[in-house]
Every structure is written in C-alpha cells, then in structure tokens.
C-alpha positions as a Python dict, from the first residue, in 0.01 Angstrom:
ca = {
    (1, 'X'): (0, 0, 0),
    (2, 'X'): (279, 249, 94),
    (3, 'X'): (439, 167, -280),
    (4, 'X'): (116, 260, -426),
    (5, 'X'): (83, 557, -243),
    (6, 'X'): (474, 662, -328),
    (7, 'X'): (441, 617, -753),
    (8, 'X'): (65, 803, -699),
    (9, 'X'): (267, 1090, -539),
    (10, 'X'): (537, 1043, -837),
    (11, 'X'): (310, 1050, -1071),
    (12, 'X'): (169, 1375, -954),
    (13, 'X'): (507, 1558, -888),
    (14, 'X'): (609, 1467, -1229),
    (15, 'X'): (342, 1577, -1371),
    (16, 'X'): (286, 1929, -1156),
    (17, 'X'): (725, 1967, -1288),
    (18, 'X'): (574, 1852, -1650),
    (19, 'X'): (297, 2143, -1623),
    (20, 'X'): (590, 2385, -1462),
    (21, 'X'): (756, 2314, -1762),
    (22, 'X'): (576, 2424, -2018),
    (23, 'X'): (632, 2756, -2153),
    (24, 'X'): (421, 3054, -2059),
    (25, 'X'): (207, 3259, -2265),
    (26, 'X'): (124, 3617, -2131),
    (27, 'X'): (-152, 3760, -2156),
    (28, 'X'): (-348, 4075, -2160),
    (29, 'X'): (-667, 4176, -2083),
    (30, 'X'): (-728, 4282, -2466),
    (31, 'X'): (-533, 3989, -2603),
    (32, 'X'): (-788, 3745, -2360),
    (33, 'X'): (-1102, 3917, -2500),
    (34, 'X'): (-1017, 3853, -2863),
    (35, 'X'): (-956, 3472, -2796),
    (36, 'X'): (-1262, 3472, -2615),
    (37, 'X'): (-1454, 3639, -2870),
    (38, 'X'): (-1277, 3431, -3129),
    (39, 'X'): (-1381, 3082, -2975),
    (40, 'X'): (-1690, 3136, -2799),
    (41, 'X'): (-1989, 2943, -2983),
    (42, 'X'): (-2251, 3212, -2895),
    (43, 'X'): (-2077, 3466, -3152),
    (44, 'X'): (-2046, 3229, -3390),
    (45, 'X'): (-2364, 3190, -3335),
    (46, 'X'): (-2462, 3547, -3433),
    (47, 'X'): (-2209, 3576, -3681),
    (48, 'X'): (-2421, 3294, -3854),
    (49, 'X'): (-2748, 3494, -3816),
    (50, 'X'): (-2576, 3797, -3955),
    (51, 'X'): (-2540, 3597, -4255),
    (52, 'X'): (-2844, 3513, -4280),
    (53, 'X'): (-3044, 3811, -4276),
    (54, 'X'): (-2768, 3959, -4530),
    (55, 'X'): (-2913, 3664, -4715),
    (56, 'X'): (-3271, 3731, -4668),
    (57, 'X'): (-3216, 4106, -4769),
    (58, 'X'): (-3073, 3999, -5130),
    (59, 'X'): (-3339, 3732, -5095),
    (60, 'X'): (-3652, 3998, -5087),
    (61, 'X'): (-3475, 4277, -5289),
    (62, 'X'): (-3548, 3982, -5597),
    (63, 'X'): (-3911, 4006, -5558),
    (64, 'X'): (-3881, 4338, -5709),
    (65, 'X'): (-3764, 4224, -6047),
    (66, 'X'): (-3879, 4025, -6334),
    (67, 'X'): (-3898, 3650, -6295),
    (68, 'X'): (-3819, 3419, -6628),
    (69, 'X'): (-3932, 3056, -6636),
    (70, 'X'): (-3873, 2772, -6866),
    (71, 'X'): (-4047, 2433, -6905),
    (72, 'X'): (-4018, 2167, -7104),
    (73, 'X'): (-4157, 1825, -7134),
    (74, 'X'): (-4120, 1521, -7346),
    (75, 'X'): (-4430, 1305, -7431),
    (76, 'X'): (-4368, 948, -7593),
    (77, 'X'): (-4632, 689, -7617),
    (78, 'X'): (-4571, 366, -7753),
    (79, 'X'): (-4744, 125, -8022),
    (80, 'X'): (-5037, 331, -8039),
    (81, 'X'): (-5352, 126, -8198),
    (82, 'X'): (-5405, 223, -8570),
    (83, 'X'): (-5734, 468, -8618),
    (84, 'X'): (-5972, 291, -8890),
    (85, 'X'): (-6327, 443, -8973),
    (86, 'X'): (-6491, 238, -9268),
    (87, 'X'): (-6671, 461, -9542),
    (88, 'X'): (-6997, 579, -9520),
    (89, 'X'): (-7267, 824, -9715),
    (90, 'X'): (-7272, 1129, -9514),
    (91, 'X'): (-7607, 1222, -9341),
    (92, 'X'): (-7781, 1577, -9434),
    (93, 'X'): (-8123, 1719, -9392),
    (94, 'X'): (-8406, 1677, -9597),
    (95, 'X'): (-8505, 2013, -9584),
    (96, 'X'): (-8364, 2379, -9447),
    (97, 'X'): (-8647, 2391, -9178),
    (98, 'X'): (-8530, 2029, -9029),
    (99, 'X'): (-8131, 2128, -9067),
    (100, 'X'): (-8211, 2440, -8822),
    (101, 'X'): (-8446, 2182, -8585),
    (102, 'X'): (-8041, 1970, -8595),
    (103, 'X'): (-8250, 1678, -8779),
    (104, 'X'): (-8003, 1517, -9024),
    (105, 'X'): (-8199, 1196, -9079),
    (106, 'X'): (-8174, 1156, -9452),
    (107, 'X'): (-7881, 1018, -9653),
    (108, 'X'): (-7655, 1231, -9903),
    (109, 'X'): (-7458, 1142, -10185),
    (110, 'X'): (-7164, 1243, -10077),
    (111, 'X'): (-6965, 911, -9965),
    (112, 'X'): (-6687, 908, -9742),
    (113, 'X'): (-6413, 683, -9848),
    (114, 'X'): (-6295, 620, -9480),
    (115, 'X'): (-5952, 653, -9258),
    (116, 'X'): (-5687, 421, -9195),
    (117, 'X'): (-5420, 571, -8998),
    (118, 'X'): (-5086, 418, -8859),
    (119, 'X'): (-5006, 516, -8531),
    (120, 'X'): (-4717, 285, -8409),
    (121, 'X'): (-4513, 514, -8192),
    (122, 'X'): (-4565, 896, -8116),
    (123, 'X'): (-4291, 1066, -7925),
    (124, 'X'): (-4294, 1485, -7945),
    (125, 'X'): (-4168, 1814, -7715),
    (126, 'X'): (-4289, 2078, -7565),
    (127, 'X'): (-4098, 2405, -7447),
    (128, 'X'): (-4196, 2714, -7309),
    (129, 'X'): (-4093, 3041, -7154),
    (130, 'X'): (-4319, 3247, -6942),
    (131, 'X'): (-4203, 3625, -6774),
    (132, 'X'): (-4399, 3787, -6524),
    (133, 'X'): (-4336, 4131, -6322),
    (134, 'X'): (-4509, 4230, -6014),
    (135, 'X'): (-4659, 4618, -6087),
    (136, 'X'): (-4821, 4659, -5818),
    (137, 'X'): (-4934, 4427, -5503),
    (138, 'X'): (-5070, 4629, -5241),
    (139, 'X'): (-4733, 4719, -5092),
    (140, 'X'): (-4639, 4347, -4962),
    (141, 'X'): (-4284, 4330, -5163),
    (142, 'X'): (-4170, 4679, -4988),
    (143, 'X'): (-4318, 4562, -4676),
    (144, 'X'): (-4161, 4228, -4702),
    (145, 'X'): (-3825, 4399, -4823),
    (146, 'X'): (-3796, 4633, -4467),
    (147, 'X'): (-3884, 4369, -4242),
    (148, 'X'): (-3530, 4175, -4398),
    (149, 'X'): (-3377, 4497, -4337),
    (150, 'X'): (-3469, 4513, -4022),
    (151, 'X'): (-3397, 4181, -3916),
    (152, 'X'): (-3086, 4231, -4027),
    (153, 'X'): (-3008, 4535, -3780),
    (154, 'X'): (-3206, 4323, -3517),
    (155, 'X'): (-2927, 4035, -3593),
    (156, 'X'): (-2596, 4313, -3564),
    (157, 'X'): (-2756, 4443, -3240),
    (158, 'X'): (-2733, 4020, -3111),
    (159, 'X'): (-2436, 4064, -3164),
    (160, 'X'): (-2356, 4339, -2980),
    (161, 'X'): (-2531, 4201, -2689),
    (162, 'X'): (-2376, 3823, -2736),
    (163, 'X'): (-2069, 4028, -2709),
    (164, 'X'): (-2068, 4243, -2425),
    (165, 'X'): (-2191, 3926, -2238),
    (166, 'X'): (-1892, 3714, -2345),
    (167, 'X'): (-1622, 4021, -2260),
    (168, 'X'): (-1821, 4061, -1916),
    (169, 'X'): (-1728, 3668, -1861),
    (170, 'X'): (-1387, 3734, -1961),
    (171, 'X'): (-1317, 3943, -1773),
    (172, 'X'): (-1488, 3816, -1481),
    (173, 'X'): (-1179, 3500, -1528),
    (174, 'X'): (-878, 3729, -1600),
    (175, 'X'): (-957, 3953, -1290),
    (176, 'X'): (-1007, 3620, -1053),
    (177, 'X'): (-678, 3484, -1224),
    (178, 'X'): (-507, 3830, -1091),
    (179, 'X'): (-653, 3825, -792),
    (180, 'X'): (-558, 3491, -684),
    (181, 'X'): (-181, 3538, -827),
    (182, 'X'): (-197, 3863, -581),
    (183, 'X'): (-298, 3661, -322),
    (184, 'X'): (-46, 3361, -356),
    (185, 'X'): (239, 3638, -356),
    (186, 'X'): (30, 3771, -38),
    (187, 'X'): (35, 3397, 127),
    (188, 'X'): (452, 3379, 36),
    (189, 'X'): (496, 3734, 212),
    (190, 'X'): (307, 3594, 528),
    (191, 'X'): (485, 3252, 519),
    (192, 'X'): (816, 3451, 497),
    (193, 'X'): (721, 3694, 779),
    (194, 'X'): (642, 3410, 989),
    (195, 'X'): (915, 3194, 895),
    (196, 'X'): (1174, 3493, 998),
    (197, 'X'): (918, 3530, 1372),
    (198, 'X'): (959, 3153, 1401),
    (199, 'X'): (1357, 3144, 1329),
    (200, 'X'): (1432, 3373, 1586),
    (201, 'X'): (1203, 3251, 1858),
    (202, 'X'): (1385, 2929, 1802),
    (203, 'X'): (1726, 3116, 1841),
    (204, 'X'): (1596, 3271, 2207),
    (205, 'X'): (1455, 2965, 2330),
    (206, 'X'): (1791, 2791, 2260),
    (207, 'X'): (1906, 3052, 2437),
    (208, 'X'): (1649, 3037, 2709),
    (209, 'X'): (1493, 3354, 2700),
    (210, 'X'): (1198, 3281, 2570),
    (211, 'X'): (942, 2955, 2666),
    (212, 'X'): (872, 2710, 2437),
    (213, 'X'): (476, 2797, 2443),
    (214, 'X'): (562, 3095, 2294),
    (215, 'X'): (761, 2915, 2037),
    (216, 'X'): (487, 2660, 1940),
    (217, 'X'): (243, 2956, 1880),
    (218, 'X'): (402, 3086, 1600),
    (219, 'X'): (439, 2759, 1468),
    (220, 'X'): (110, 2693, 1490),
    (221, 'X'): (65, 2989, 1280),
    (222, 'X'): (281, 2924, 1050),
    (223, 'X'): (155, 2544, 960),
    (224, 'X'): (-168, 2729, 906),
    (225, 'X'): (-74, 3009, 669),
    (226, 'X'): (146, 2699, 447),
    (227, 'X'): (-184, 2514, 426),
    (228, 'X'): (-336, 2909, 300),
    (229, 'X'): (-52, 2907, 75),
    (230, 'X'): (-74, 2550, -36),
    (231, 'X'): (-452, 2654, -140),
    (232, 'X'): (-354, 2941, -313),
    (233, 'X'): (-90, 2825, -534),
    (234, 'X'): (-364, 2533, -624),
    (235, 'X'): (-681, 2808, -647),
    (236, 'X'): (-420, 2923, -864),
    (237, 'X'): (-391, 2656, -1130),
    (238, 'X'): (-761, 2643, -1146),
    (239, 'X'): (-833, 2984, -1210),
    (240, 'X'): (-578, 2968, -1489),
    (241, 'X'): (-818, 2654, -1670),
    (242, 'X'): (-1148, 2840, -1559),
    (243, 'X'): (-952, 3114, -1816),
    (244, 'X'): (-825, 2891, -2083),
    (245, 'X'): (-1154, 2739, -2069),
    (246, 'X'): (-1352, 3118, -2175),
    (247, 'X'): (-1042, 3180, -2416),
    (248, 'X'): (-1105, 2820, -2612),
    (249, 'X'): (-743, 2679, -2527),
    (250, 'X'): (-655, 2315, -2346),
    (251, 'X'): (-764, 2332, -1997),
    (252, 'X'): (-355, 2246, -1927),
    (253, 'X'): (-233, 2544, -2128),
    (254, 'X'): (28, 2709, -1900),
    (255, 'X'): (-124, 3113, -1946),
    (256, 'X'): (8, 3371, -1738),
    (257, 'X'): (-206, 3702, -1697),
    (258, 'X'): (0, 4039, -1802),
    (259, 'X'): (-126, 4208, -1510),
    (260, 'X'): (91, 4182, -1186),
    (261, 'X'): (-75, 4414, -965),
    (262, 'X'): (-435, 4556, -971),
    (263, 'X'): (-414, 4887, -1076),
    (264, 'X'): (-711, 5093, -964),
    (265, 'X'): (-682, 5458, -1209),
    (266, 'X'): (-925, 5749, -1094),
    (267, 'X'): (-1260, 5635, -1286),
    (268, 'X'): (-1433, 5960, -1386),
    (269, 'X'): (-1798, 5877, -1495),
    (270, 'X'): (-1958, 6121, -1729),
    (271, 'X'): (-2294, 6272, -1632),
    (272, 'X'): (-2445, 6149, -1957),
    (273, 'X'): (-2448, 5779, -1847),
    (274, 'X'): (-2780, 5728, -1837),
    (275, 'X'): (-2905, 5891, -2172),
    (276, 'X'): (-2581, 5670, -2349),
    (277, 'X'): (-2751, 5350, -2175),
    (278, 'X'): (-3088, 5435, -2347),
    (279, 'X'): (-2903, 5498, -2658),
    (280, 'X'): (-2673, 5218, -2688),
    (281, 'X'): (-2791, 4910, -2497),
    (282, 'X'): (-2836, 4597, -2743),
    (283, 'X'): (-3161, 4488, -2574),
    (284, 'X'): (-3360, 4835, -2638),
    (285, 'X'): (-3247, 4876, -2979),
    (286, 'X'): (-3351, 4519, -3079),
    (287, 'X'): (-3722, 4580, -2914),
    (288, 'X'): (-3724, 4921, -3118),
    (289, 'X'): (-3688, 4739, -3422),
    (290, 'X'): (-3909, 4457, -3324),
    (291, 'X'): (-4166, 4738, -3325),
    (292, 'X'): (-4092, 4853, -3634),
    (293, 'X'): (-4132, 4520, -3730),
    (294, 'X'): (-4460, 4462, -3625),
    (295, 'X'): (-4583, 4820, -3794),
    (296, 'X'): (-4404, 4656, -4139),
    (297, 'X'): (-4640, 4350, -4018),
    (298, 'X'): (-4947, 4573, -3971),
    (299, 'X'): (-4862, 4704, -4331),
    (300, 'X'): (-4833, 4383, -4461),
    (301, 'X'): (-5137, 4247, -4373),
    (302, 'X'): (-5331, 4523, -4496),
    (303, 'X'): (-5138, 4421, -4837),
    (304, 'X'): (-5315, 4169, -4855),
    (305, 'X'): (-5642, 4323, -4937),
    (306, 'X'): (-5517, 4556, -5156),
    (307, 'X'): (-5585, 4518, -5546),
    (308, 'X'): (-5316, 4321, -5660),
    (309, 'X'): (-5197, 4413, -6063),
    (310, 'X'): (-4928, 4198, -6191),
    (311, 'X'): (-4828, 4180, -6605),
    (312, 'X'): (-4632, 3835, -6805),
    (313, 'X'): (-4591, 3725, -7109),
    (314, 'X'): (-4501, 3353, -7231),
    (315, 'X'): (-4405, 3140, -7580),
    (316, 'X'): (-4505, 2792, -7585),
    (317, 'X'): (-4327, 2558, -7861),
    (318, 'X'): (-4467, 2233, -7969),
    (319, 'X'): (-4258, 1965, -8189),
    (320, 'X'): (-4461, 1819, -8482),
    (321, 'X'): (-4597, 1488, -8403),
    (322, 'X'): (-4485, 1238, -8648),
    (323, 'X'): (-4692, 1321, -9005),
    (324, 'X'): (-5010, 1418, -8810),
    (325, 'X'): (-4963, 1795, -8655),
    (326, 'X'): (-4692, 2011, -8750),
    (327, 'X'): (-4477, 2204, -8521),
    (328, 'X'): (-4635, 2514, -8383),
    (329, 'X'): (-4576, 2826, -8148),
    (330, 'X'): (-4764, 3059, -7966),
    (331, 'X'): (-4722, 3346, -7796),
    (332, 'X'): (-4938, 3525, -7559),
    (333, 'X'): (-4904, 3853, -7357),
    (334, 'X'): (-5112, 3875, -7021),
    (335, 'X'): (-5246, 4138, -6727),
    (336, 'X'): (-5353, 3980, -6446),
    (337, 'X'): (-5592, 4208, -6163),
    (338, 'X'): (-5693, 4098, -5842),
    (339, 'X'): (-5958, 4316, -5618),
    (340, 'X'): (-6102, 4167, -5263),
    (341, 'X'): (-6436, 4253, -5229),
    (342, 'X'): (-6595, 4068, -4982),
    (343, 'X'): (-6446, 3849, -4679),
    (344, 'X'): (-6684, 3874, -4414),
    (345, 'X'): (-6443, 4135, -4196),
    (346, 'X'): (-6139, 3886, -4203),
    (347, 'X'): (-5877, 4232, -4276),
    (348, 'X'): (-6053, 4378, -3991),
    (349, 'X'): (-5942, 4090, -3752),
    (350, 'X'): (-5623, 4036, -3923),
    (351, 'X'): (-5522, 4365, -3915),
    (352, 'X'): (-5641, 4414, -3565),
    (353, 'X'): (-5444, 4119, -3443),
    (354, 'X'): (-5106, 4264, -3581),
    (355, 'X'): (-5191, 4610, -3424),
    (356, 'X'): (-5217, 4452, -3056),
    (357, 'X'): (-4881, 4252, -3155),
    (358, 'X'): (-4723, 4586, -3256),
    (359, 'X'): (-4910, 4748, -2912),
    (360, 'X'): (-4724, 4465, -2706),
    (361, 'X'): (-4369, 4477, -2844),
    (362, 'X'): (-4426, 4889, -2769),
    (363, 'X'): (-4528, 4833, -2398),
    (364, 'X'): (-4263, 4591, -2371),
    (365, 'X'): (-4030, 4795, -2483),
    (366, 'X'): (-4121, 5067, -2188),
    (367, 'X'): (-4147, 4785, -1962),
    (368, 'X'): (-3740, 4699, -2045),
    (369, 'X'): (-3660, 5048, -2055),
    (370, 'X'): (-3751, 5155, -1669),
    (371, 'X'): (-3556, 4809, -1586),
    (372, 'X'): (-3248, 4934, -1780),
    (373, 'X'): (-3251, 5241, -1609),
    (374, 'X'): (-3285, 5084, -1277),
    (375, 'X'): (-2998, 4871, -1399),
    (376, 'X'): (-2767, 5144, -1466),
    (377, 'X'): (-2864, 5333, -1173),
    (378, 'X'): (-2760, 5050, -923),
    (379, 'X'): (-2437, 4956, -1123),
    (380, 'X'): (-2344, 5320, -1077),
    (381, 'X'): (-2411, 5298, -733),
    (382, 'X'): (-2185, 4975, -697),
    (383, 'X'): (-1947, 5111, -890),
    (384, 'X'): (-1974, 5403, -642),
    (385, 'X'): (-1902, 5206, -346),
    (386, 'X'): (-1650, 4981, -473),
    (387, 'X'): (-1427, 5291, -549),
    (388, 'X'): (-1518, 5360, -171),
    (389, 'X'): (-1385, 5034, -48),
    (390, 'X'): (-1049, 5080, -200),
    (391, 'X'): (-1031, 5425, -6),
    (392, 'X'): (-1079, 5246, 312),
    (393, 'X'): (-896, 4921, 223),
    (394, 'X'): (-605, 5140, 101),
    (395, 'X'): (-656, 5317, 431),
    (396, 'X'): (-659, 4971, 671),
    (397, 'X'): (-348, 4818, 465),
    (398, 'X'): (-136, 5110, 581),
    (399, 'X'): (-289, 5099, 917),
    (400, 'X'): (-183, 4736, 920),
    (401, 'X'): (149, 4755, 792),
    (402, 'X'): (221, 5021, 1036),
    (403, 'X'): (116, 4806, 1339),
    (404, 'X'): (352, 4520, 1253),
    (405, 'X'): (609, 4752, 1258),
    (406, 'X'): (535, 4921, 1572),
    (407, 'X'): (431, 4561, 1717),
    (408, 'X'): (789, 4393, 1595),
    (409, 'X'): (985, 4675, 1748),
    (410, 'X'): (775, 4633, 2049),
    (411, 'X'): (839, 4291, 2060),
    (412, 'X'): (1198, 4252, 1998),
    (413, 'X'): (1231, 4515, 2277),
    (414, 'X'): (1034, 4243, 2486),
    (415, 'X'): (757, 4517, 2543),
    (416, 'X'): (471, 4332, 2387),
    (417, 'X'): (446, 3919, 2377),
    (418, 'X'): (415, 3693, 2038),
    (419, 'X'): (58, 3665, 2010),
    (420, 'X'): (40, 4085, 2003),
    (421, 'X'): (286, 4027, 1745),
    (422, 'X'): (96, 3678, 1556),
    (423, 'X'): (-253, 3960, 1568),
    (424, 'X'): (-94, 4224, 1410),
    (425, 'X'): (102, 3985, 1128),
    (426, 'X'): (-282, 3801, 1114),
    (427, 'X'): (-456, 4173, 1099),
    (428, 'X'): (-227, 4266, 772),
    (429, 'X'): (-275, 3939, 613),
    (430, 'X'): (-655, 4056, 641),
    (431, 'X'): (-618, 4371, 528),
    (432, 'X'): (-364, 4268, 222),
    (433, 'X'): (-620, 4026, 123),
    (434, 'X'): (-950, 4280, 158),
    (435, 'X'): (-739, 4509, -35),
    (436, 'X'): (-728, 4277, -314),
    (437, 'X'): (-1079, 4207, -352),
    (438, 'X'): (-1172, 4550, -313),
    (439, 'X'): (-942, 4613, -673),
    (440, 'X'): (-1117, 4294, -811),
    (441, 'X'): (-1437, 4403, -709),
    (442, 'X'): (-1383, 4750, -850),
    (443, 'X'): (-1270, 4584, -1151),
    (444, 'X'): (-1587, 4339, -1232),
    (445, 'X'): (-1818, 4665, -1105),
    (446, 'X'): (-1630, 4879, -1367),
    (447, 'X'): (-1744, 4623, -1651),
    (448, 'X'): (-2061, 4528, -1495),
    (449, 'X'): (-2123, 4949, -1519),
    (450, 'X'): (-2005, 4971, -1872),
    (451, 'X'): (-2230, 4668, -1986),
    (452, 'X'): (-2532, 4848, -1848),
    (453, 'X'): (-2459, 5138, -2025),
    (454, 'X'): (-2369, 4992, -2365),
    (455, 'X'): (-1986, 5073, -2375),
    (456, 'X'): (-1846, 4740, -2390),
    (457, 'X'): (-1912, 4655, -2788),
    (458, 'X'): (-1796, 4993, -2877),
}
C-alpha cells in the first residue's frame, strides 16, 4: 500500500514539474477578449445569423424584379392502336327547316371513303418560356423587403449584446486569475514573515529567554498560513483553466495574466451615463426594431387586401408529331388584376391582431426600458461604493502595515508578547487580502457598469 501511495505521489510531482515546464504565454486583458470572442460558440452563433439576414435582404430585394421561367416536357407513347373508320354516305337534312331543328336523318350522296391511320409510336416536345413582373401588389414586396432589413439590424444588435456578455465573462476569469496570483504572492509574504518570527524565537529559546509555548504559537501559525498558501498556489492553477476554458485553449495550457498588480486609475464617470444607456444598450435597440417590425407586419397584412396588378408574357413551342400535326408556337401577352371585395371582416381581424402585436412589443419595450434604467442606476451605485472600499482598504493596509512595525519593534524590545505580534502579522494578512478584492471588485463593477450602459461593444 505504501508503494502505491509513493508512484501516486510520483506521478503527480512529475506531472505538476511537466505542467511547470511548459512555456508561458502572457496575456493581456485585450489579447484574452479577442480569444474569447474568437472561440466562444454564442458569436459564432450570431455571426451565422448575420449571414443570414444579409441573405434574406438579397433574398426579398429579388421580388422586385422580373422573374423568367422555362419548361419543357417530353411526351412518348408507344405502339399506339391504328385509327380505322370504314366509309360511309354522309347524313344531311331533308329540308332547311329540319337542318335548323339539328335533324339530319336523310342520306346524301356524298360518300366518305374512310380513314386508316398508322399510329405505331408517337414521341414529341414541348418548351416554353413564361415572364412575369409584379406592378403593383398592395405594398407586400416593400413591406416584405424592410422587415429583412430590419432583421438584419435586429441580428448586428445580437451581436452586440452576445458580445458584451462574453467580454463581461472574460473578464470576470482574467480579474479572478489576478486576484488569486496577488494573493499567492500575499500567502509567500506571510509565510516569509512568519518563517523569519519563528527562526528567531527558536534562536531565544535555545538561548532560554523565551518559553517554548511561545515558540509553538508561532508555529502553529505558521503550519496554518502553508496550508493558505498551499490553497492558493492550487486556487491558482484552477483559475488559470477556468480562463483557458472562456479563451477556447486546453484546460492544461500554461497562461500567465500580463497584469501583476491591480491597478485601480481614478474612474471619472460622465454625467451622460444614463441617456448613453438608453441609446446604446443591445436589448432596447432590438425591441425598437421589433416594433418597427410589427408596424411593417401591420402594413403587410393590410397588403393583402389591396388590389393586386401583376403583367407576363409567355411562348409555348410544340414539336410536330410524327406526319399528323406540324410544329407550332404561340405566344401570348397577359395582365392579371386581383380586387377583394368581400371576406366577411377577415382584414378587420387580421389587421387588428397585428396592431395589438405591434401594441405589445411597444409596452414591452417601456417595460425593459424603466428596468435598464434601474440597472444602470444601481451599477453606478456599486461602482460608487467599490471605489469607496479601495479608499478604506487602502486606508486599513497602511494601518496594518504600520502596526507590525510598531508591534515587531515592540516585541523585539520584549515590550509586547508573540501573540500581540501573531494579531498584528494576522490583521495585515486581512487587510492585504480585503485590499485585493476590493481592486477585483472595482474591476468586475467597472465592466458590470459599462455593460449596463452599452460601452463594452464599442
């Protein structure tokens, strides 16, 4: 059992040395947004929809022009029966009066030698081309035409959206990956502060001037904050795959972040934030088109009971059919009018129905509007407060770094004992560590804010 246990510890070392190993890429914060933005399947996503209502533009902008058909077909039958009619007198009337009546019961002398025809097999073609142009249909082609177009701004706006939510993730992994690589430089700092406390309290109680209770506390302390530091260095490694994993690289890939230290810059926000948010946030400008939609839908409908004019024109080309018809053509030119008259009220409901659809997308779009601008309101108070926690983190790390300074001096004079000393060492730790998630949290607040206002995607 202890040999298993030994090569299962091997293994790992080797392969913790084996991810050591492998060289580092740096990255920035930029540089992780475009990989993310790159890989992630939502854009792709959107890009595909793009294309697609670029499609379905070209796609309706045809129904404005001319449309040319062809058909053909080919008839053959085969071993066809041979037409016979024996002769015969032909019947006529025996007088005007009885011809009118349709009475053709007497006998003429006209005699019809009769018909024998040989059929055998019959094969022929026919061909034809046929043109036709809209002229006028009630408005449903122009109607049909801006609803592409607007689908396709509905489908760039998507994006927009898709995109500030992927950055927002992003970012959300980069700034964790920073703040943990603070903090594991944090946990080394303490371990070597309480490595140096420990080292000398050894030294005095070799020397007897110091009891050994004194000397176990700080060891005590100093197991614990190697166990903190153990955590770390592994919270570490897993922040760097919950990155590589946004970014679309191998969960193993050995990234480093660019950033060393969170750097906090004076964040002015302009007063206009509020009117940018209604101006540029994805979600408001896709339900603004999604009512002009609907009033291209109310438009259409009422197409439909429009008079409808369209014009076309067609040839037609028939083979000959073996020595019985010759070949032929034809051509014919055509106007075709439609006019509704009468369907008991149906464009009354129809239309109707698409004016309460087009009534709903409008409320809806209030609705989302007052929840944007409660939005933005609280992420500009967060953002607010989180600048405020730096102030006072800032504040309580030089408070803290100040008492273990006044506490060591104390202490080496023999004024104050080791646990004074193990509190104040314990208090910075604290206060390095708040520090560091107040930047974070400043960080995520300050994209959070820009999201609700629509900044990200410019």
């Amino acid at each position: 059992m202890k040999q298993i246990k030994i090569l299962a510890l091997g293994g790992l070392l080797l392969a913790a040395f084996s991810f050591q190993g492998m060289s580092q890429e740096a990255l920035t914060l930029e540089q992780s947004r475009k990989l993310a933005l790159e890989y992630n399947h939502k854009i792709k996503i959107a890009d595909e929809l793009i294309a697609e209502s670029e499609s379905n533009v070209s796609l309706a902008m045809t129904q404005f022009l001319p449309n040319l058909s062809f058909s053909g077909s080919y008839n053959y039958m085969h071993d066809i029966d041979d037409i016979a009619f024996p002769g015969f007198f032909l019947p006529t009337a025996e007088s005007a009066e009885a011809g009118q009546k349709g009475d053709y019961s007497g006998t003429s002398d006209v005699y019809f030698p009769g018909l024998n025809m040989k059929m055998g097999n019959i094969d022929y073609f026919r061909g034809g081309l046929s043109l036709s142009q809209p002229i006028y249909m009630g408005g449903k082609i122009r109607s049909a035409y801006n609803m592409t177009k607007i689908g396709r701004q509905i489908s760039h706006y998507n994006r927009n959206l898709q995109t500030s939510d992927v950055i927002v993730e992003t970012d959300q992994a980069y700034w964790n990956m920073v703040s943990i690589k603070e903090k594991v430089q944090m946990a080394d700092k303490y371990v070597e502060m309480l490595t140096a406390l420990v080292n000398d309290l050894q030294n005095a109680y070799d020397l007897e001037l110091t009891t050994k209770n004194e000397l176990l506390k700080a060891k005590v302390q100093l197991n614990q904050a190697k166990l903190n530091q153990f955590k770390t260095a592994n919270g570490y490694e897993l922040s760097k795959m919950a990155l590589c994993q946004v970014i679309g690289k191998d969960l193993m890939s050995n990234v480093e972040v660019s950033d060393t230290v969170v750097a906090v810059d004076d964040y002015k926000i302009q007063k206009d934030y509020m009117g940018k948010a209604l101006a540029q946030r994805p979600e408001l400008l896709m339900l603004g088109k999604q009512v002009e939609l609907n009033a291209e839908e109310v438009k259409s409908t009422n197409a439909d009971y429009m008079p409808q004019l369209g014009a076309g024109a067609s040839y037609t080309q028939i083979s000959d059919v073996n020595d019985l018809i010759e070949s032929t053509g034809s051509l014919m030119v055509q106007a075709q009018l439609s006019v509704p008259i009468f369907h008991w009220r149906e464009r009354k409901h129809k239309v109707a129905a698409a004016k309460h659809r087009k009534a709903q997308q409008e409320l809806e779009l209030e609705r989302t509007r007052d929840l944007i601008q409660l939005e933005v309101q609280q992420s500009y108070f967060n953002l607010l407060e989180a600048n405020k926690q730096i102030e006072l983190a800032e504040t309580s790390m030089d408070q803290a770094e100040e008492n273990v300074t006044l506490m060591k001096n104390s202490f080496y004079e023999g004024v104050a004992n080791t646990t004074e000393l193990l509190d104040a060492q314990a208090f910075w730790q604290q206060a390095y560590s708040e520090l560091i998630d107040a930047k974070i949290n400043f960080k995520l607040r300050e994209v959070s804010f820009l999201k609700a206002i629509g900044e990200l995607t410019k």
